[in-house]
C-alpha positions as CSV (number, residue, x, y, z in Angstrom):
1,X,-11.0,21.4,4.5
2,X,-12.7,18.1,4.2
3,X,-9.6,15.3,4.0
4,X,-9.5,13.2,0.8
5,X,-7.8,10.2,2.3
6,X,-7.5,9.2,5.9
7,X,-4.3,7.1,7.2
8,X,-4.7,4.6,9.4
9,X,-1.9,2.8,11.3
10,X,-1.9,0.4,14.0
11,X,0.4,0.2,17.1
12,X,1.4,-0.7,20.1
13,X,4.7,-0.2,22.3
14,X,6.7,0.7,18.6
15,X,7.3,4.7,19.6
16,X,10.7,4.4,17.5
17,X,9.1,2.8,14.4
18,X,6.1,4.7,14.6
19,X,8.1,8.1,14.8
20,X,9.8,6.8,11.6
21,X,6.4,6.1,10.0
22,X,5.2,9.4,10.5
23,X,8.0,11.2,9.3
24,X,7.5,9.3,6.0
25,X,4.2,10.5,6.1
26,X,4.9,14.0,6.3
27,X,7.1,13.9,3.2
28,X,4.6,13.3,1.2
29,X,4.1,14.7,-2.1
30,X,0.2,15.3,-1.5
31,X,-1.8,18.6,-0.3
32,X,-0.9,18.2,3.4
33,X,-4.0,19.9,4.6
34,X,-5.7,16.6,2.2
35,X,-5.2,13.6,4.2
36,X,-4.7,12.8,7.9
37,X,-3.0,10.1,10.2
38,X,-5.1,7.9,12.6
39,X,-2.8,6.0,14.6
40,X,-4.6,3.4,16.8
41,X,-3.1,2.1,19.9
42,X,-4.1,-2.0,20.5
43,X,-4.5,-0.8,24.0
44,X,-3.6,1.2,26.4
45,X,-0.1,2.7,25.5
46,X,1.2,5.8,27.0
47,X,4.5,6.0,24.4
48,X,1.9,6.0,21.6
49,X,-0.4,8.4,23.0
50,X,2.6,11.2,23.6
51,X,4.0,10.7,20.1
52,X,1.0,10.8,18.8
53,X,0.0,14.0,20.6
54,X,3.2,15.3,20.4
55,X,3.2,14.9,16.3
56,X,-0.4,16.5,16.3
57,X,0.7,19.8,17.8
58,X,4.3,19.9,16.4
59,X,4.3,18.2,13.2
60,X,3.1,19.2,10.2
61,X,0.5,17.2,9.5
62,X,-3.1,16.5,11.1
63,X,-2.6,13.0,13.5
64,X,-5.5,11.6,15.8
65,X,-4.8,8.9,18.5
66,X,-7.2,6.7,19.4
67,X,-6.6,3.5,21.8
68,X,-9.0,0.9,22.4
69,X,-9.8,-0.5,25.8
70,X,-7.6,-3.3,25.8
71,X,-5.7,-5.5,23.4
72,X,-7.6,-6.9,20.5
73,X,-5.6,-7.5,17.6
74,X,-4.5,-5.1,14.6
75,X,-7.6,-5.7,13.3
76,X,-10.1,-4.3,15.6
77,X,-7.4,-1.4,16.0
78,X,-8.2,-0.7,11.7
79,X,-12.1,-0.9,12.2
80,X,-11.6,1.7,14.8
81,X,-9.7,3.6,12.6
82,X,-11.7,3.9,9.5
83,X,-14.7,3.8,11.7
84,X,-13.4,7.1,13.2
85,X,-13.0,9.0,9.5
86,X,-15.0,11.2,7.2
87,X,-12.7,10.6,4.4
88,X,-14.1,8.8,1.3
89,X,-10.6,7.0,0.7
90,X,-8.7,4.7,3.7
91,X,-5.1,3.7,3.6
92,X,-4.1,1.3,5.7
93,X,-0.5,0.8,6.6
94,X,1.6,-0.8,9.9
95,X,4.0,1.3,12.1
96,X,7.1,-0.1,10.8
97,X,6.8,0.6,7.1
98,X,8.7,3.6,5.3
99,X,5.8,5.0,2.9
100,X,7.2,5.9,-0.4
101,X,7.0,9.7,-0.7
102,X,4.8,9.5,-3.6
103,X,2.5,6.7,-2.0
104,X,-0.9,8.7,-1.2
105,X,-0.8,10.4,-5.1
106,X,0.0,7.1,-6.7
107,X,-3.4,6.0,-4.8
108,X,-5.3,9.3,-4.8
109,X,-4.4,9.8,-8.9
110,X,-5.9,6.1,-9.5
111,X,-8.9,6.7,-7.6
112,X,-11.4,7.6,-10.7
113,X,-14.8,8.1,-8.0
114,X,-15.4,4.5,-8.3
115,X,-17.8,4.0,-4.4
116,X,-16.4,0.3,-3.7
117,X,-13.1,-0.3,-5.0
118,X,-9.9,-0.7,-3.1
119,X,-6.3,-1.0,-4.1
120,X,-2.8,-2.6,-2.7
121,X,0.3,-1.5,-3.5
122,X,3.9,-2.5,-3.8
123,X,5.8,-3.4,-0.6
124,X,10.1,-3.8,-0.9
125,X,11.8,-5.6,2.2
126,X,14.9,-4.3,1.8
127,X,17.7,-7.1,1.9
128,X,21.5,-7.2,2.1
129,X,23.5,-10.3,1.2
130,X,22.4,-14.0,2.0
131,X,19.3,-13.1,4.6
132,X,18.7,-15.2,7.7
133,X,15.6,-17.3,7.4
134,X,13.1,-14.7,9.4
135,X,14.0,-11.8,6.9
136,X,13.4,-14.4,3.8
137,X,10.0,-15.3,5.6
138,X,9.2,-11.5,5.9
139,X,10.9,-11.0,2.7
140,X,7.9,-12.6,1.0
141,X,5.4,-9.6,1.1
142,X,7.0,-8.6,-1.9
143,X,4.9,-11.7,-3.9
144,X,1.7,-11.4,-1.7
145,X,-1.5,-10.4,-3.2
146,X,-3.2,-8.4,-0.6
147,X,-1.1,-6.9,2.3
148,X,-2.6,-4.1,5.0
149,X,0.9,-2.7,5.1
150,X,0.2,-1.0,1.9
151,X,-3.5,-1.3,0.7
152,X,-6.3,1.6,0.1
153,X,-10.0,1.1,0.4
154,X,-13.1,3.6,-0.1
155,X,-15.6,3.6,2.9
156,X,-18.4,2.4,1.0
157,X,-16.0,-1.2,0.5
158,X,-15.4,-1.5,3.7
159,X,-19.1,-0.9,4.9
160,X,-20.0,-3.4,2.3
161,X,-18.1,-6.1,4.1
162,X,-18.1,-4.6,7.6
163,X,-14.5,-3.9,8.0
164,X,-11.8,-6.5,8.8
165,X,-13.1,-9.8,11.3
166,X,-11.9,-8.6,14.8
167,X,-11.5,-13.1,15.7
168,X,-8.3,-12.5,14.0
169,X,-6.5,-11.3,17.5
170,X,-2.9,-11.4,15.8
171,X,-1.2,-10.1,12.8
172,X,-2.0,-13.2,10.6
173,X,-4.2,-14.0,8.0
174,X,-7.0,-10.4,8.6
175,X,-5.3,-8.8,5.4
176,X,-6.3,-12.8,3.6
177,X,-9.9,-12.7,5.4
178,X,-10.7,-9.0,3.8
179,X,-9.5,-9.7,0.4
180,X,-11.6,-13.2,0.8
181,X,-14.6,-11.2,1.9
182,X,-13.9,-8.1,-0.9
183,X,-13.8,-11.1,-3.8
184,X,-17.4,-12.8,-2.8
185,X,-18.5,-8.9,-2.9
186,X,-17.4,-8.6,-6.4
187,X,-15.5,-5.7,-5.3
188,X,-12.4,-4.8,-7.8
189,X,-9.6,-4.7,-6.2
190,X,-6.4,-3.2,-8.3
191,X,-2.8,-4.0,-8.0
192,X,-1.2,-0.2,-7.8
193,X,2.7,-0.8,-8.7
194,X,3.5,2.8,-7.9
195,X,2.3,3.1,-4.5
196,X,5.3,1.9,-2.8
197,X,5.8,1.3,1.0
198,X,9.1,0.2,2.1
199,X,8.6,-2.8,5.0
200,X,12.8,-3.2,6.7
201,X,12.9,-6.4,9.0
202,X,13.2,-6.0,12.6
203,X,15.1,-8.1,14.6
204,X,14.1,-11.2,15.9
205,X,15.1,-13.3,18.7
206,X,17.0,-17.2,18.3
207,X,14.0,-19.5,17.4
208,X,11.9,-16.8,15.9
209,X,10.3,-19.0,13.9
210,X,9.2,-21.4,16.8
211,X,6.8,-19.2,18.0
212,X,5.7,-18.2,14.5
213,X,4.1,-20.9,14.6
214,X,1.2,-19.9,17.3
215,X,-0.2,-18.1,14.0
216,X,-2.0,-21.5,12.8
217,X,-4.3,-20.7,15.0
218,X,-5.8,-18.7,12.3
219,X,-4.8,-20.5,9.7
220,X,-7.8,-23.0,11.0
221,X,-10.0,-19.9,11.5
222,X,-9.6,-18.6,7.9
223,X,-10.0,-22.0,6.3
224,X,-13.1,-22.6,8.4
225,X,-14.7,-19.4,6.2
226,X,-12.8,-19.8,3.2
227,X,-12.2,-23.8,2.5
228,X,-11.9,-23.3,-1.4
229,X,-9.9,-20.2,-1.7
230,X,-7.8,-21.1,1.5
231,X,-6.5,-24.2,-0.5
232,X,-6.2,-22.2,-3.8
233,X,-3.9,-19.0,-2.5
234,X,-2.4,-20.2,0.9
235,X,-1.9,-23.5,1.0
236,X,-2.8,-26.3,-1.5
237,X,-2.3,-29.1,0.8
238,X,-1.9,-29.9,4.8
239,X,1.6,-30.0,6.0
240,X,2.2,-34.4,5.4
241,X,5.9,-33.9,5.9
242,X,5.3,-32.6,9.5
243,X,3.0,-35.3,10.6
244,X,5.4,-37.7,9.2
245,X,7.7,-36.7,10.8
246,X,6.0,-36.6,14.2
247,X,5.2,-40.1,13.8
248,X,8.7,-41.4,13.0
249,X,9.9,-39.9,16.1
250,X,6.5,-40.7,18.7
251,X,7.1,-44.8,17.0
252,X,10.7,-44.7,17.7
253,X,10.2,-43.6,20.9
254,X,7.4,-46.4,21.4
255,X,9.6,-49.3,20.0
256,X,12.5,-48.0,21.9
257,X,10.6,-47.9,25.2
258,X,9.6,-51.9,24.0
259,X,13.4,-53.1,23.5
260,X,12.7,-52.9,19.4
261,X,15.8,-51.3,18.7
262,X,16.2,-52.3,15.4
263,X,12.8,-50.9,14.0
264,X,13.5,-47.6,16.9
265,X,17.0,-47.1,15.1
266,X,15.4,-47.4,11.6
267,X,12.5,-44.4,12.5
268,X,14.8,-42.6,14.3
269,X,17.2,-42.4,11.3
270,X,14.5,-41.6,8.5
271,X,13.3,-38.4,11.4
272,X,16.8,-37.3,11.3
273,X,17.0,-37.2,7.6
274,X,13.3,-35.6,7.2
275,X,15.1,-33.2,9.4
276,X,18.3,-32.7,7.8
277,X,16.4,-32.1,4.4
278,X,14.0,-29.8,6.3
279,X,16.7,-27.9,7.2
280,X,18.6,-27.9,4.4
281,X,15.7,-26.2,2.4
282,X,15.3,-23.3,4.7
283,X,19.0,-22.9,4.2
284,X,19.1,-22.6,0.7
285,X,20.2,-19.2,-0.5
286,X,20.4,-18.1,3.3
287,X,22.7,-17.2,5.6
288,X,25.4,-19.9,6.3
289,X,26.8,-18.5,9.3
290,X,27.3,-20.9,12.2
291,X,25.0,-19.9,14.6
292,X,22.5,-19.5,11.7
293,X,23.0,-23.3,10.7
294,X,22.7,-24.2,13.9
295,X,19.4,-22.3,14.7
296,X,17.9,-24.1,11.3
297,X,18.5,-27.6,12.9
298,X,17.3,-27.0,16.1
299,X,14.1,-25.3,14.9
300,X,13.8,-27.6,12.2
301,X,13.1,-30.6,14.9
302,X,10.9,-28.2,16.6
303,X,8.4,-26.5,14.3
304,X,6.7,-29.7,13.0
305,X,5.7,-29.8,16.3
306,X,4.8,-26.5,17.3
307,X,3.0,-25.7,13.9
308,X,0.1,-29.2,14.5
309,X,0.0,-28.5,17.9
310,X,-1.1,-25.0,17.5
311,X,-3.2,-26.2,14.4
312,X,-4.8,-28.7,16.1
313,X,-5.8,-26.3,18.9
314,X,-7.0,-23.7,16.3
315,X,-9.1,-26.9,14.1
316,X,-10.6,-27.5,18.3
317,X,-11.2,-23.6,18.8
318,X,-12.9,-22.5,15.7
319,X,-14.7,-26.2,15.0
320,X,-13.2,-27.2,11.8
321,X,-11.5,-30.1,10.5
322,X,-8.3,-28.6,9.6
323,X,-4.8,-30.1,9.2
């Protein structure tokens, strides 16, 4: 039987979330023998490749593994995915998403033959009680516009814009760069509010959002392609606050270093505030615990940084003026 709708997740060293993925996939309230899984390894992964296997010839619906060479990004491992399929309809997911049970239909039923049209669903981060600031972070998929956790596209849209841009080497900013590329295609894309995928939080490490940061690298690469809709969906303005700060605290250090200590005291003071109110804003409706607090102010010194050091490096590797 020809499959309607092909699957295809990325992974990579996730067995445990992946197995979880999958079992959500075989409850699914759609023709089994109708769609398949794809999982795609981002290199070489041995875990993968026996779950994978494993769920092909003991589960009780159709899986495929593929791996690609070597690392390359999530993107690259979704163009070999969809690349790989017959199926006129491709869903895209990640391996630590719960698909609702009722996910493929709500896509499949909405699906009227149209050749390029794609659609993105509904995703629900499940949250209990005041979250920590990573889970609020992650927590705002839920107002995104376009997210390959939970999005659907027919072959002939994705061979219209040749997949997803395999220069995005992380989990940042490819789901932005294909919804970019599907809008100067005129290609309709439809918000589906019944196709539901469930995305929990994993745990992070202390300083998590320290080396978030490292993802402006493709901040710089997506507003290189997209200036105008870059300022008009992601961000409307460069980050002022951050280089203020940065330069309160480099002259401080300056006129300290030159016996100022007067004019040092006053720069120092207004980089502490900028960091206390910093701070205080990521803690607003978050957790209050004491090691959480703590965590806010230390990173808070940190990220401005971390986030125009990596920024800078992505405005030097991609060529772009970006701030």
């Amino acid at each position: 039987m020809e499959k309607k709708i092909t699957v295809v997740i990325p992974s990579y060293q996730r067995p445990e979330l992946l197995s979880r993925c999958l079992r959500a996939l075989e409850d699914q309230e759609f023709d089994k023998s109708a769609f398949e899984v794809i999982v795609v390894s981002d290199g070489p992964d041995k875990y993968t490749c026996q779950l994978a296997c494993s769920w092909k010839y003991a589960g009780l619906i159709d899986v495929r593994y593929l791996a690609l060479p070597k690392r390359k990004g999530p993107a690259a491992a979704r163009n070999a995915g969809w690349r790989a399929s017959d199926a006129p309809m491709i869903a895209f997911t990640d391996d630590d998403t719960i698909p609702d049970p009722y996910w493929l239909q709500s896509i499949w039923h909405a699906w009227k033959g149209e050749p390029a049209i794609v659609f993105t669903g509904q995703v629900i981060v499940p949250l209990k009680g005041r979250p920590t600031d990573y889970e609020w972070n992650t927590a705002q998929l839920e107002k995104a516009e376009f997210v390959t956790a939970n999005c659907a596209c027919t072959r002939a849209a994705l061979e219209q814009v040749n997949g997803f841009d395999e220069s995005f080497e992380a989990a940042w900013r490819e789901d932005s760069d294909l919804e970019f590329r599907l809008l100067q295609q005129h290609i309709p894309i439809y918000h589906l509010k019944n196709a539901i995928v469930l995305h929990p939080v994993r745990k992070a490490g202390w300083g998590v959002s320290i080396r978030e940061q490292r993802k402006n690298i493709f901040n710089a690469l997506l507003y290189k392609k997209f200036p105008r809709l870059y300022r008009e969906k992601i961000q409307s303005k460069p980050t002022w606050n951050y280089y203020l700060m940065i330069c309160c605290f480099i002259l401080g250090v300056i006129f300290a270093l030159n016996e100022a200590y007067t004019i040092s005291t006053v720069l120092f003071g207004a980089w502490l505030l900028m960091i206390g109110l910093f701070a205080g804003r990521r803690l607003k409706h978050r957790s209050h615990t004491t090691s959480h607090v703590f965590e806010m102010i230390v990173t808070s010194a940190a990220i401005p940084f971390a986030a125009t050091y990596w920024s800078l490096y992505g405005a030097w590797r991609y060529k772009v003026l970006y701030l």
